[in-house]
C-alpha positions as CSV (number, residue, x, y, z in Angstrom):
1,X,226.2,151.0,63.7
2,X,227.6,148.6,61.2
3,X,229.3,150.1,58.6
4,X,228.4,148.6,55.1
5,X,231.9,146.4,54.7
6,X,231.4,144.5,57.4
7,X,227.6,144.0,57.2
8,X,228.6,142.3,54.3
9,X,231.5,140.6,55.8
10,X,228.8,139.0,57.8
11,X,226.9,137.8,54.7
12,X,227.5,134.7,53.1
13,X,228.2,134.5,49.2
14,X,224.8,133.1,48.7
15,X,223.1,135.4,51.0
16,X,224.8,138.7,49.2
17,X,223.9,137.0,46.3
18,X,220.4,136.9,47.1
19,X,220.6,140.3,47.9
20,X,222.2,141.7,45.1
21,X,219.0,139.9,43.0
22,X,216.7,141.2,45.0
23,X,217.9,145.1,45.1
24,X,218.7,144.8,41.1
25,X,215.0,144.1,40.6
26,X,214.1,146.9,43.9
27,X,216.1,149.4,42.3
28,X,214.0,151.5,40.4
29,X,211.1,151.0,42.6
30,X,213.2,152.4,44.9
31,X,214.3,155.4,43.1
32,X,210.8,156.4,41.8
33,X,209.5,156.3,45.3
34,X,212.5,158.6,45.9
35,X,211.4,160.7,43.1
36,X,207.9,161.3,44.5
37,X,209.5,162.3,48.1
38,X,211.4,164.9,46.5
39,X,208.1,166.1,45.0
40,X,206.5,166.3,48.4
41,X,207.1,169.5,50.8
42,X,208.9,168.9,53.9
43,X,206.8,166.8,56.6
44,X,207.2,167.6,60.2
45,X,208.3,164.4,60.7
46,X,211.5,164.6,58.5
47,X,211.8,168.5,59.8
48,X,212.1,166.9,63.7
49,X,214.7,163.9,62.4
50,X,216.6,166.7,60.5
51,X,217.0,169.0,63.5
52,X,217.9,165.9,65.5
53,X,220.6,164.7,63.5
54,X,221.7,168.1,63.5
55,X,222.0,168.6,67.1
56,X,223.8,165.3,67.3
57,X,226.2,166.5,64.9
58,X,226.7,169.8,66.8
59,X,227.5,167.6,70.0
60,X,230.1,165.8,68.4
61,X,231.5,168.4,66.7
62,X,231.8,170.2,70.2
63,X,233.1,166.9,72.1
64,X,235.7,166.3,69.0
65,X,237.4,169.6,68.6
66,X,240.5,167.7,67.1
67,X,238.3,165.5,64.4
68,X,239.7,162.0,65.9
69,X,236.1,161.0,65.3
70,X,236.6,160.1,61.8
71,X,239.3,157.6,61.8
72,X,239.4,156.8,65.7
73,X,239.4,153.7,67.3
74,X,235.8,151.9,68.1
75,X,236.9,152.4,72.1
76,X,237.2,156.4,71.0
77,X,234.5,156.4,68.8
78,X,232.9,155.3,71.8
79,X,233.8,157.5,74.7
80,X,233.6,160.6,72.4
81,X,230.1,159.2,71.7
82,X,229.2,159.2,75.3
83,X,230.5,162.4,76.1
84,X,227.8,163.6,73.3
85,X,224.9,162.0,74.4
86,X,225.5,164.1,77.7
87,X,225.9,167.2,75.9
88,X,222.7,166.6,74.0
89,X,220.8,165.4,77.3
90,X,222.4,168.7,78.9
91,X,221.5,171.3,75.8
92,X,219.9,169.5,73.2
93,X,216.5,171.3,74.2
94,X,218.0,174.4,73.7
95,X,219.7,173.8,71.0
96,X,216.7,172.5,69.3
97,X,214.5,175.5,70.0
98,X,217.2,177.5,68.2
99,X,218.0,175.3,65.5
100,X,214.2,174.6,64.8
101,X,213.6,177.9,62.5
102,X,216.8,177.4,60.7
103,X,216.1,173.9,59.3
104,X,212.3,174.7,58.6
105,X,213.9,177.4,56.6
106,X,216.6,175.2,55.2
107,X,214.2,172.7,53.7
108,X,211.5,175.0,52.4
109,X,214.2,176.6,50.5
110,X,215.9,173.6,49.5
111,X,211.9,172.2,48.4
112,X,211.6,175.4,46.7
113,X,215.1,175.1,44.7
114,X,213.9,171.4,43.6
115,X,210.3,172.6,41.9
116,X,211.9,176.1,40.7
117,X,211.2,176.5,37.1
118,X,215.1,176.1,36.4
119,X,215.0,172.7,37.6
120,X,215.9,170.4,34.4
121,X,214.1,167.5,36.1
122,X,211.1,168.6,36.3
């Protein structure tokens, strides 16, 4: 995945000026919609991509016991990222089963924190 410097690195001035119009006038457009989501419960949907991201991240955090990771070279980045997709082909089922409860749990309670009465925004 491109990281956001060189996306735009790829850009020409005209095109990241183009795109700089185009988000000013997207911007709160995108922000209310981001607004309502935050008024909706969790869907399953988000609840699966949450767990998977989460079981990712427990992969690599298993495959990088010395946090190279972060500041690794892209031919690191890239065997480290290997070695995780086999951990997760080898126990991401299990580790989904267990994690499943924990972020259902997580985001109810973070949904109920965000339409709590002490909430300012609301």
């Amino acid at each position: 995945m491109k990281t956001y410097s060189e996306f735009l690195s790829e850009l020409s001035i005209q095109q990241r000026l183009k795109r700089s119009r185009t988000m000013k006038v997207k911007a709160k457009i995108i922000a209310r919609k981001r607004q309502i989501a935050l008024k909706k419960p969790p869907s399953p949907e988000r609840i699966e991509k949450n767990i998977k991201r989460q079981v990712r991240q427990k992969a690599l955090a298993i495959v990088d016991k010395q946090g190279q990771y972060a500041d690794a070279s892209p031919g690191l980045k890239k065997q480290i990222e290997i070695k995780a997709d086999k951990k997760v082909q080898k126990m991401g089922a299990k580790w989904t089963k267990k994690l499943r409860p924990q972020v259902r749990k997580q985001m109810k309670a973070a949904y109920k924190e965000r339409m709590s009465s002490s909430n300012p925004e609301l």
